[in-house]
PLY file of the C-alpha trace (Angstrom):
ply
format ascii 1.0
element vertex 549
property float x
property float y
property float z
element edge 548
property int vertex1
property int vertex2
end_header
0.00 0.00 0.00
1.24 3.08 -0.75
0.87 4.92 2.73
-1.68 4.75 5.91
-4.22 7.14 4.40
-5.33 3.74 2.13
-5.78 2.32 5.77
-7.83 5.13 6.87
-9.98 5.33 3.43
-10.67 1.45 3.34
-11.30 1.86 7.20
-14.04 4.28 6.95
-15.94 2.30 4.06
-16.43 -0.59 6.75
-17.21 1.65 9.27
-14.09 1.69 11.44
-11.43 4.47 13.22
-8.01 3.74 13.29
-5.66 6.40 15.30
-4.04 8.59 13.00
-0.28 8.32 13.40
1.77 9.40 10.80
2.21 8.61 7.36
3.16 5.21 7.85
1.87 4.03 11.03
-1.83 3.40 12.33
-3.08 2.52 15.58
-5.46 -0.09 16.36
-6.53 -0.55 19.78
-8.72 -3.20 21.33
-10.84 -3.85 24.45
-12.33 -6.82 26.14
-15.96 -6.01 24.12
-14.22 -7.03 20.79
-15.59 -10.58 19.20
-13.54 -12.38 16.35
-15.61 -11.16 14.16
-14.57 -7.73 14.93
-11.30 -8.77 14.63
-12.06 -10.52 11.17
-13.09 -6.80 9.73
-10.04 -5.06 11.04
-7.93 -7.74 9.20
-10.21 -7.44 6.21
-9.49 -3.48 5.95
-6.31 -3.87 5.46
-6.64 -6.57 3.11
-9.01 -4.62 0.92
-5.93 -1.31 1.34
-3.63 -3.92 -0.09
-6.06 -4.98 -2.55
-6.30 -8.70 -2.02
-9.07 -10.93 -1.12
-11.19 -10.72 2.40
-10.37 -13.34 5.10
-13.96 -15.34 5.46
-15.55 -16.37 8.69
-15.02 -19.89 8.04
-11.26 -19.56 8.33
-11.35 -18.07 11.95
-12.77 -21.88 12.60
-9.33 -23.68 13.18
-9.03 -23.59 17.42
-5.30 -23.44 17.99
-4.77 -26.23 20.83
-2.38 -24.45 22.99
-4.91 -21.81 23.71
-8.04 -23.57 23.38
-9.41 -20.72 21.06
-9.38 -18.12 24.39
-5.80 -16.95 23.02
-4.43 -17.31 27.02
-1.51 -20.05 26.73
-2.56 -22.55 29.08
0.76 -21.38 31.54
-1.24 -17.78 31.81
-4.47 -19.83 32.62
-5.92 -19.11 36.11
-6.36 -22.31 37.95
-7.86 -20.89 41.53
-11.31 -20.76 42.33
-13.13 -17.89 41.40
-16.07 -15.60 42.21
-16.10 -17.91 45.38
-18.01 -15.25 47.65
-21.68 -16.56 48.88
-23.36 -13.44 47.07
-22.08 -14.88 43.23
-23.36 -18.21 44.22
-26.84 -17.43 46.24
-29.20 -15.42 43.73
-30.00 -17.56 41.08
-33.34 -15.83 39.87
-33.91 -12.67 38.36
-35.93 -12.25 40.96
-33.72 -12.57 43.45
-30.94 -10.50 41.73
-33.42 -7.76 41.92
-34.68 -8.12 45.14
-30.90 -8.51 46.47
-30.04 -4.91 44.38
-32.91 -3.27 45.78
-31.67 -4.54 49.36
-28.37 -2.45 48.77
-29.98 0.55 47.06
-32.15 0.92 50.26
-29.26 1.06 52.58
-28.34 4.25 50.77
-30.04 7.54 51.12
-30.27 9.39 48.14
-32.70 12.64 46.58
-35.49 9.72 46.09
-36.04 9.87 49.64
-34.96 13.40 51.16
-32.86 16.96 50.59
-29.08 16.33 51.19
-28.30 19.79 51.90
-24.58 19.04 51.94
-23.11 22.60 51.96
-20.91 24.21 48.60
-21.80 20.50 47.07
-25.01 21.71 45.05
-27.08 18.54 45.79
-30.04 19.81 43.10
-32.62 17.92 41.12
-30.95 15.98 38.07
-33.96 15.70 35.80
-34.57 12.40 34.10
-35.38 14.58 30.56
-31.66 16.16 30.92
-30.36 13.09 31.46
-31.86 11.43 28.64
-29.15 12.42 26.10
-26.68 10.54 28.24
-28.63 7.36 26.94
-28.73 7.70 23.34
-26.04 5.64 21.40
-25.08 8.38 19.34
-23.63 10.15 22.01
-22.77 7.54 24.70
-20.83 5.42 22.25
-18.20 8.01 20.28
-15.00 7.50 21.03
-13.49 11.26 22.19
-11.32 10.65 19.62
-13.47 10.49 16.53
-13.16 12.25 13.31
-15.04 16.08 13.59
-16.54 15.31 10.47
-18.36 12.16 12.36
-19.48 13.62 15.03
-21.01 17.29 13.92
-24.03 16.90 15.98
-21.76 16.20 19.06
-19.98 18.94 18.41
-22.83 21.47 17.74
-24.01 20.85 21.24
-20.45 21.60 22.58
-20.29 24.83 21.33
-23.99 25.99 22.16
-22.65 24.88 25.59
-19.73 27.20 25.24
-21.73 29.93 24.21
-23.63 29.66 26.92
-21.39 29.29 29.60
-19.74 32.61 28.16
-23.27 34.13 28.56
-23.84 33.08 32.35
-20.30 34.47 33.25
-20.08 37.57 31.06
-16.55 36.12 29.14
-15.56 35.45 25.90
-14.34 32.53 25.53
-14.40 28.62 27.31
-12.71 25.52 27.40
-14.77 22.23 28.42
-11.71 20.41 28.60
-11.27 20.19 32.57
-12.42 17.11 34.08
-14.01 18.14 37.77
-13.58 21.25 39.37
-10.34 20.97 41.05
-9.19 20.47 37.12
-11.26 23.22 36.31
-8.84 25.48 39.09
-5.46 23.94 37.94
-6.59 24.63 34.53
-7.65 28.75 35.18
-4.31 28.74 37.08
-2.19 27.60 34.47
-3.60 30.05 31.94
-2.60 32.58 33.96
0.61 31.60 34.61
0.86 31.31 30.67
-0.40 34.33 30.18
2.37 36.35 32.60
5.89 33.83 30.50
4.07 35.17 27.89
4.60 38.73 29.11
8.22 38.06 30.51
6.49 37.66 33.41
7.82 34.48 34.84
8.65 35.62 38.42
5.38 36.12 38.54
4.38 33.23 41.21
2.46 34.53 44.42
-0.96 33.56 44.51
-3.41 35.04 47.45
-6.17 33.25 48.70
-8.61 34.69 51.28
-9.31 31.88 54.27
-13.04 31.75 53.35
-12.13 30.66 49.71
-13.28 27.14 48.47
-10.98 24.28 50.30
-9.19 22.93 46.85
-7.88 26.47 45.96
-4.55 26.03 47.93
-3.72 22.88 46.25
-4.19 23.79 42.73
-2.23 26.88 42.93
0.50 24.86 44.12
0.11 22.32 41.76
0.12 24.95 39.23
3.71 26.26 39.92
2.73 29.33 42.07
3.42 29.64 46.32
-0.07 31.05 48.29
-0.36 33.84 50.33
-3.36 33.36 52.79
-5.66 36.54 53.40
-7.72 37.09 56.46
-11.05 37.52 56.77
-13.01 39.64 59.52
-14.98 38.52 62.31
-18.22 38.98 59.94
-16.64 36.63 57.31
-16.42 39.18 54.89
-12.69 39.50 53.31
-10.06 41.89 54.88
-9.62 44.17 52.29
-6.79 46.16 54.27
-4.93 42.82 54.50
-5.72 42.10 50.79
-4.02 45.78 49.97
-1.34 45.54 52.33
-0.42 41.73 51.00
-1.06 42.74 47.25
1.38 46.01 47.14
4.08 43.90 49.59
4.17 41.03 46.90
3.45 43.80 43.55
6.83 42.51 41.67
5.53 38.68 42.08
2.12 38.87 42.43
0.48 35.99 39.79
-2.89 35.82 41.03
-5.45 36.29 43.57
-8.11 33.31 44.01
-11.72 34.20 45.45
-15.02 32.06 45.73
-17.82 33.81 45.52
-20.21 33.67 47.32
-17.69 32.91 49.85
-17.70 29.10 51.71
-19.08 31.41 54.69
-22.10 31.29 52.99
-22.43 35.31 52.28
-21.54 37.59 49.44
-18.27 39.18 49.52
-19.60 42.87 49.34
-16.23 43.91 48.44
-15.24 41.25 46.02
-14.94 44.33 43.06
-12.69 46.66 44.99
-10.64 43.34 45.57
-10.10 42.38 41.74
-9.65 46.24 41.75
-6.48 46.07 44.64
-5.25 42.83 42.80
-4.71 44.09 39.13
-3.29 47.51 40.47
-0.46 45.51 41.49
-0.05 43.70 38.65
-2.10 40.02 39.62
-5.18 38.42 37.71
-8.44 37.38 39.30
-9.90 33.94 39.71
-12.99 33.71 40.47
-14.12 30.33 41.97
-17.55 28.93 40.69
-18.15 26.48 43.19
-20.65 28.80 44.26
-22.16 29.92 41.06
-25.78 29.04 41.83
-26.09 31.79 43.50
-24.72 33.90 40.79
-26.81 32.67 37.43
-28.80 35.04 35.73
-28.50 37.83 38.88
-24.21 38.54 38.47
-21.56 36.82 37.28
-17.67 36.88 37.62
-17.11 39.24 35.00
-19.45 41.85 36.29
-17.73 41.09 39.68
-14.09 41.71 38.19
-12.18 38.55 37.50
-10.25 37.28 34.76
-11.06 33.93 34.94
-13.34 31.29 36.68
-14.62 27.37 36.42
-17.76 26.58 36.33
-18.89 22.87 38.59
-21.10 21.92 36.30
-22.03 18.67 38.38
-23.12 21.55 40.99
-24.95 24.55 39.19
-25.92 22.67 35.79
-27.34 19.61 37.22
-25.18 16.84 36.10
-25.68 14.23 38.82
-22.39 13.54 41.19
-20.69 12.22 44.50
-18.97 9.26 45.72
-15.96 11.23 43.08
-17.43 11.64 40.43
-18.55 11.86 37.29
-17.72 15.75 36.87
-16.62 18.63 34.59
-15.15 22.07 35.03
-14.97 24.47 32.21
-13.26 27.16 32.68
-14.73 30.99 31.18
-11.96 33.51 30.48
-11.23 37.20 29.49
-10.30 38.26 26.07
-6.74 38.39 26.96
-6.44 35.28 28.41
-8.00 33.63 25.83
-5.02 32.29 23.75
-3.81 30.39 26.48
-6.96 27.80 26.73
-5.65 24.40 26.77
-5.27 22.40 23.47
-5.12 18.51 22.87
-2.59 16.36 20.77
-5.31 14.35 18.64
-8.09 16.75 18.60
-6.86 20.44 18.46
-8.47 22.93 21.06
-7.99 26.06 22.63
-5.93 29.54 21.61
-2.80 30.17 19.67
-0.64 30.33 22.43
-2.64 27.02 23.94
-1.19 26.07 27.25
-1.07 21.57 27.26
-3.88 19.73 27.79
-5.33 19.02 31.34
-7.44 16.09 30.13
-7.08 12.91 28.50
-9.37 13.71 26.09
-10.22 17.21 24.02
-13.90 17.72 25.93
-13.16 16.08 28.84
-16.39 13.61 29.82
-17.74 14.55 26.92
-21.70 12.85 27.38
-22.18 14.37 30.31
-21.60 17.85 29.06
-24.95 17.28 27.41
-27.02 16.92 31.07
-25.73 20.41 31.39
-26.71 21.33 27.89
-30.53 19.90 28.44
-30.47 21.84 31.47
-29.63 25.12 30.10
-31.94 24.95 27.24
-34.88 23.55 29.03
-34.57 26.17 31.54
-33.85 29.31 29.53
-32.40 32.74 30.86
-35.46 33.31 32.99
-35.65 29.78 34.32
-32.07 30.10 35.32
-32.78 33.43 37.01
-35.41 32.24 38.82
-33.42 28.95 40.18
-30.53 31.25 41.47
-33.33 33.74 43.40
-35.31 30.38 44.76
-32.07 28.22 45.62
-31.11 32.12 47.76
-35.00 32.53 49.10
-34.58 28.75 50.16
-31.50 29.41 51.91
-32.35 32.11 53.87
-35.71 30.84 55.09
-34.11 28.11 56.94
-31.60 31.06 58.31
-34.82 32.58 59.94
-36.90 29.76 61.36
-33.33 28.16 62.32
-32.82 31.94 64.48
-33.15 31.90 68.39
-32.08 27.75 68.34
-28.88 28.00 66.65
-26.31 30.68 66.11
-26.02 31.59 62.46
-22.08 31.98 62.66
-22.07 34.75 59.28
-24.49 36.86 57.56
-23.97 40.06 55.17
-24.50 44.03 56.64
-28.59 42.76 55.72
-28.79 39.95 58.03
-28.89 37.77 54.70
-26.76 34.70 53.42
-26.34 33.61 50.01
-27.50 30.46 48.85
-26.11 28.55 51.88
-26.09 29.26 56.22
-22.94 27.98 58.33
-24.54 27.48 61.60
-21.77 27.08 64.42
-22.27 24.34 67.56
-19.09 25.17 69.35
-21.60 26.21 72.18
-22.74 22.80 72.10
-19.42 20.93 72.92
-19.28 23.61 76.06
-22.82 23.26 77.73
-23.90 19.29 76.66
-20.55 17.38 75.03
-21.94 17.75 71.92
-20.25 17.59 68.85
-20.94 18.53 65.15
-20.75 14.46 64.52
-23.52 14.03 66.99
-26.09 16.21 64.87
-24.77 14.91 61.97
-25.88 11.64 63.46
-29.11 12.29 64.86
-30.27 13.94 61.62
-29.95 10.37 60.03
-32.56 9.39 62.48
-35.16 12.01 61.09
-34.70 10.67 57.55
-32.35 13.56 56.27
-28.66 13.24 55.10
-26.55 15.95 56.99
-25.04 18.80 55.66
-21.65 19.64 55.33
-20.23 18.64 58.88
-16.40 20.47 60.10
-16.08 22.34 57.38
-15.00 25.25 56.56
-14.60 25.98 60.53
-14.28 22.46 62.60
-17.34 23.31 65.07
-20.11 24.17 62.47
-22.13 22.65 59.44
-22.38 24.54 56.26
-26.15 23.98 54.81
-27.51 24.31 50.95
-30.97 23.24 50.21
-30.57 24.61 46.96
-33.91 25.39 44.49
-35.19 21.82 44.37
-36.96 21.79 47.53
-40.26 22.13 48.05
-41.25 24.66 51.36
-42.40 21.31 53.05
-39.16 19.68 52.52
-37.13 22.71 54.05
-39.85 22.94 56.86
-39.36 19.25 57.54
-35.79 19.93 57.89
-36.16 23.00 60.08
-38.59 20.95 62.26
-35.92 18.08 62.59
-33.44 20.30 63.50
-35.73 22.33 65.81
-36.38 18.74 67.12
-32.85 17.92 68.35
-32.44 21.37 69.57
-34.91 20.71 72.39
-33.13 17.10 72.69
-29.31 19.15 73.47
-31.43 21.16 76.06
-32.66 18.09 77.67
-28.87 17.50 77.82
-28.23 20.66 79.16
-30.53 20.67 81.87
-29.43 17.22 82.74
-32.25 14.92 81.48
-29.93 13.23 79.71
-26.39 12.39 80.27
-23.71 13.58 78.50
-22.35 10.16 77.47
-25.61 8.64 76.93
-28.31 10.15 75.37
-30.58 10.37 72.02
-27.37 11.97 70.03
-24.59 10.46 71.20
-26.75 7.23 70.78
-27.75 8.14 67.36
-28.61 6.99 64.47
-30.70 4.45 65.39
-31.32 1.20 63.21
-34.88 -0.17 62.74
-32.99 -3.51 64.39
-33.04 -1.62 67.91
-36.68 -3.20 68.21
-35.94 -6.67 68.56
-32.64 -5.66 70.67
-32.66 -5.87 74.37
-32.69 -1.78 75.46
-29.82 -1.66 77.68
-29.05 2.70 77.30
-29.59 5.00 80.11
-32.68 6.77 78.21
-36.13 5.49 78.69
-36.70 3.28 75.30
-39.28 5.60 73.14
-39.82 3.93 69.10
-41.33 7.14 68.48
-38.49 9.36 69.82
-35.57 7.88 69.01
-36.78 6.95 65.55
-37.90 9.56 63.72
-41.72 9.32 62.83
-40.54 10.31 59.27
-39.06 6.53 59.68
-42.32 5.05 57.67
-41.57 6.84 54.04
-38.39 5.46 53.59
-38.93 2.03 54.35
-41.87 -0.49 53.53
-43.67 -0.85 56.82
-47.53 -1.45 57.03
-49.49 1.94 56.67
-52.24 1.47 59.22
-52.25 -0.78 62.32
-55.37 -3.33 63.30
-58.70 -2.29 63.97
-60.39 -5.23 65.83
-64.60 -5.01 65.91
0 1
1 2
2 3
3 4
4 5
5 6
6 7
7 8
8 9
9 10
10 11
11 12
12 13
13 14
14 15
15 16
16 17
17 18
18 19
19 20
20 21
21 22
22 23
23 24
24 25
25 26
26 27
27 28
28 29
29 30
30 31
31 32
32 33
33 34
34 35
35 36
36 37
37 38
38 39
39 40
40 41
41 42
42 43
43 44
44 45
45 46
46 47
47 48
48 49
49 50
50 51
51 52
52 53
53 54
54 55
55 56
56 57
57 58
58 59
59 60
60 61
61 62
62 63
63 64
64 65
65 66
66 67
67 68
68 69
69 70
70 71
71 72
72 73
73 74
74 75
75 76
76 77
77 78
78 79
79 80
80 81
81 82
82 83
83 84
84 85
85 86
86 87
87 88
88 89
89 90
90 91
91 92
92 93
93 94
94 95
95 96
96 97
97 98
98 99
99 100
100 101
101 102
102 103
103 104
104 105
105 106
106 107
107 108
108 109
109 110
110 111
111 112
112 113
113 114
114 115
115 116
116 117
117 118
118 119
119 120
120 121
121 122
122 123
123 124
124 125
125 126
126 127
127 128
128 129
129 130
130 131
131 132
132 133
133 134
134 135
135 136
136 137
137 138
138 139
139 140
140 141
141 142
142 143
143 144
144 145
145 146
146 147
147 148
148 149
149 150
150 151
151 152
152 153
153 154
154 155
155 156
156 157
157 158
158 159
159 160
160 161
161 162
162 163
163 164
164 165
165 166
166 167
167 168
168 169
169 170
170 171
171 172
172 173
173 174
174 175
175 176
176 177
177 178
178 179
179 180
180 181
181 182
182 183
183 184
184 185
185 186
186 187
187 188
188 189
189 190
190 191
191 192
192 193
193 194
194 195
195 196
196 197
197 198
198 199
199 200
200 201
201 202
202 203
203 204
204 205
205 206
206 207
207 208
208 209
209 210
210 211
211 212
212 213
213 214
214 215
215 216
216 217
217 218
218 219
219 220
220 221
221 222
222 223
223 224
224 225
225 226
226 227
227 228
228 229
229 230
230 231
231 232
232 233
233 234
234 235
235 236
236 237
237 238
238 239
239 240
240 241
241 242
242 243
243 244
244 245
245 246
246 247
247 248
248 249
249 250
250 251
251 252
252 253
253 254
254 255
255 256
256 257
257 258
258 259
259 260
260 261
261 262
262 263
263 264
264 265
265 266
266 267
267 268
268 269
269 270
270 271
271 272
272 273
273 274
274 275
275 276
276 277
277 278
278 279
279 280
280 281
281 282
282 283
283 284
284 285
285 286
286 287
287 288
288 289
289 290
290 291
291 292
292 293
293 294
294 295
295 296
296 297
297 298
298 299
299 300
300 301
301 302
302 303
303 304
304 305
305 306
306 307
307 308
308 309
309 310
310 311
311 312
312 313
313 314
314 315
315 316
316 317
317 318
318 319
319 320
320 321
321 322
322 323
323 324
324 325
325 326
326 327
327 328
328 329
329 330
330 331
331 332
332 333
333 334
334 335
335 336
336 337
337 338
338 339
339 340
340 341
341 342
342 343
343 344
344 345
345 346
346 347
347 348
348 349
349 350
350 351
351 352
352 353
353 354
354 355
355 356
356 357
357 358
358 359
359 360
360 361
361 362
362 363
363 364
364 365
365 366
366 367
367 368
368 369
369 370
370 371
371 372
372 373
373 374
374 375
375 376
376 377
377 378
378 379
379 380
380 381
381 382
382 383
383 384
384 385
385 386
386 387
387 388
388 389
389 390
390 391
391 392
392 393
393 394
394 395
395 396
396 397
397 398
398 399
399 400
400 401
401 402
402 403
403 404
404 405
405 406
406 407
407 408
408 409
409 410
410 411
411 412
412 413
413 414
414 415
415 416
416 417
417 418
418 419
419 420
420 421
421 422
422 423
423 424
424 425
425 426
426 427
427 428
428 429
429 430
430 431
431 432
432 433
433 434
434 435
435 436
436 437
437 438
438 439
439 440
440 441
441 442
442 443
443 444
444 445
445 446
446 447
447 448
448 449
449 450
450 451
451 452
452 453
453 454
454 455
455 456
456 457
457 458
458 459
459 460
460 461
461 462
462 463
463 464
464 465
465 466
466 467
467 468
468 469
469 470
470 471
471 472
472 473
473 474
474 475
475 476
476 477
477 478
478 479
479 480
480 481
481 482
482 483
483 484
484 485
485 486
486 487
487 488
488 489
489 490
490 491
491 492
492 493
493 494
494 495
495 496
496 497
497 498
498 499
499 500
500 501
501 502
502 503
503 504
504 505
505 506
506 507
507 508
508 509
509 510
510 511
511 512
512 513
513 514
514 515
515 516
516 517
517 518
518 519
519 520
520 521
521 522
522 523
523 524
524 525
525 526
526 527
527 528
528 529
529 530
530 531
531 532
532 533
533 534
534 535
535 536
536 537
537 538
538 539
539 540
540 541
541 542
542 543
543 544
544 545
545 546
546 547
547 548
């Protein structure tokens, strides 16, 4: 043949990709889903590029006795038992299999049952029509690899999607490459780095990053080549401007970047986030803007109106792509004009600027399928759909703020008494007055049906709450009244009701088991009060009891 081109051309008449090497070489690669038959039509394309005849099916028929036709020599053969646990030998129905399935799924708490208002995580509604797309072949099956000229649906979606992100956060440009936020921050980082070499800028390399910013910022800006500065914040949780200034102008000649989520992990709006970006490029520094937070943000601000130069969007947080446990996730990153250039690029698929800083994924759009959950969501919504999520995930927020007031302390709050889209509600005074600590609400919450919230994080003695806009006012006044609930249980504690070593949230949670277990704890044994009445609507328990005539 006279070069790999006539591998490529006779490939895509049968319907095959081959890697794209060079002018000699291709590159086939194979995974445990391919069948001899599969392996009959790669041979067969390059038979028909040399121009001789096909291989038929009848000649793959000769097993070669060494390897018994599995291709494993018989010294590579496995000759230990296998798939010896009880639970591959004991379901032998499909019956069972599902019943057994459905025994695991129910040991898990998930948004079928109750809000998981895990704080700065997003926990939000993923709608079965956004996920749809996920499903269809056409987009679950393409390699990320494949020829543009295969894929041009794919890749109209991907740009609609880029467009729109640029919309939401007021920039010009976007990369979907980054795989999960933290990506999405080493990503924004190295762009800006790029961006000062490209300057003569390389001494550039101090990065400042306020205490309240999101807890994967310190990380990536040392993983990104720069050393971090740490900025105070004030008793209200606002950032310290003064120390901002002060820290900016001492590190002017070095200063790289400055790194601030907002809203803030505090749970309020940083009031002076503009004058910040304002002190940060007076001495010479670029802003990141961190979109953890960005459902508070869509449709009402954004980071460009704010300021910044750059920011990532979670779009397993704000754009509904379903996630935890590690994963799946993707954050794009939104940048000015003049950073631009420097958006990453990819070896096989080319992306990004002229001056395109490497690649940060494996492949050129990241998790590609899932990008289209976000897309779905976008366009189902709409601009004033959007809006209106970011005001109702802010109204949820800070209606649980007020009915929470006068039980717990609400440890920040802006000049308004408000909080963004999440509360941080501090039990230090807990751990004082009853030996309470954050774990033991965190475990008593379990027992009213409800996963906690954030627990320790971002101060050790509080939990950081986010309903977000999928809840219903009955599902955040369920919560309120379960939290209400234990309140009155840590003053029974308080007064001495209850011991400090031994009572309903120390105790807690508390399995359905408990009724067939001898009681042996110092409280009084109550089903009704130590398992939550809210007990019968996640289980399968008989509705009504016996009424005898």
């Amino acid at each position: 043949m006279e070069n790999s081109e006539t591998v490529h051309a006779a490939a895509a008449r049968a319907n095959i990709n081959f890697r794209r090497i060079d002018d000699e070489t291709v590159g086939v690669t194979l995974d445990e889903s391919v069948s001899p038959f599969d392996l009959l039509d790669v041979i067969n394309v390059f038979a028909a590029a040399m121009d001789i005849k096909p291989l038929e099916a009848s000649s793959m028929a000769e097993i070669d006795p060494e390897t018994g036709g599995q291709g494993i020599p018989s010294s590579l053969k496995r000759t230990s038992a296998m798939l010896h646990h009880p639970v591959f030998n004991t379901h032998h129905s499909e019956t069972e299999m599902l019943r057994y399935i459905h025994h695991l799924q129910a040991k898990d708490l998930s948004l079928v049952h109750a809000m998981i208002p895990l704080g700065s995580c997003t926990m939000k509604l993923n709608s079965t029509s956004s996920m749809i797309p996920v499903t269809m072949n056409g987009f679950s099956n393409v390699h990320p690899f494949a020829p543009l000229e295969q894929v041009q649906g794919y890749s109209t979606a991907l740009k609609e999607l880029e467009k729109d992100l640029c919309i939401i956060t007021g920039f010009p440009a976007c990369s979907l490459q980054p795989n999960s936020g933290a990506a999405g921050e080493y990503a924004g980082l190295s762009v800006i780095r790029a961006y000062h070499r490209s300057r003569g800028n390389e001494n550039r390399d101090i990065c400042l990053i306020p205490v309240s910013a999101h807890g994967t910022n310190p990380a990536s800006a040392v993983m990104a080549g720069f050393k971090v500065v740490a900025i105070k914040s004030l008793p209200d949780g606002s950032l310290d401007l003064v120390d901002l200034r002060e820290k900016a102008q001492k590190h002017k000649d070095n200063l790289a970047a400055c790194m601030i989520t907002y809203p803030s992990t505090f749970g309020v709006f940083e009031e002076g986030v503009t004058e910040a970006c304002k002190i940060v490029h007076e001495n010479g520094g670029q802003v990141y803007i961190d979109g953890a937070n960005l459902n508070a943000q869509v449709g009402l601000t954004n980071p460009a109106t704010c300021g910044g130069d750059v920011c990532h969007l979670n779009l397993h947080k704000t754009f509904a792509i379903p996630h935890g446990g590690g994963g799946p996730g993707m954050g794009p990153i939104c940048v000015a004009e003049h950073l631009a250039p420097f958006l990453p690029t990819h070896p096989v698929i080319p992306t990004g600027g002229s001056d395109a800083i490497q690649a940060v994924s494996a492949a050129p759009y990241g998790s590609a399928s899932i990008l289209l959950i976000s897309w779905a969501y976008i366009k189902m919504l709409g601009g004033d759909g959007l809006s209106h999520s970011s005001s109702v995930a802010l109204l949820s927020a800070n209606y649980i703020a007020s009915r929470l007031k006068g039980h717990y302390t609400l440890k920040y709050k802006n000049t308004r008494g408000l909080v963004a889209h999440e509360l941080l509600i501090d039990l230090a005074e807990f751990d004082k007055s009853a030996g309470l600590k954050v774990m033991d609400f965190a475990k008593r919450l379990q027992d009213y049906g409800f996963h906690p919230p954030t627990c320790s994080w971002p101060i050790p003695t509080a939990m950081l709450i986010e309903p977000t806009e999928s809840e219903t006012l009955e599902e955040l006044d369920r919560f309120c009244e379960a939290m209400i609930q234990i309140r009155e249980e840590v003053q029974e504690v308080v007064e001495g009701k209850q011991p400090k070593d031994d009572n309903v949230l120390k105790n807690a949670p508390h399995p359905i088991r408990l009724l067939t277990e001898e009681w042996n704890r110092c409280v009084m044994w109550n089903f009704g009060r130590m398992i939550c009445p809210y007990l019968w609507f996640l289980v399968h328990t008989p509705a009504k009891k016996r009424y005898i005539h």
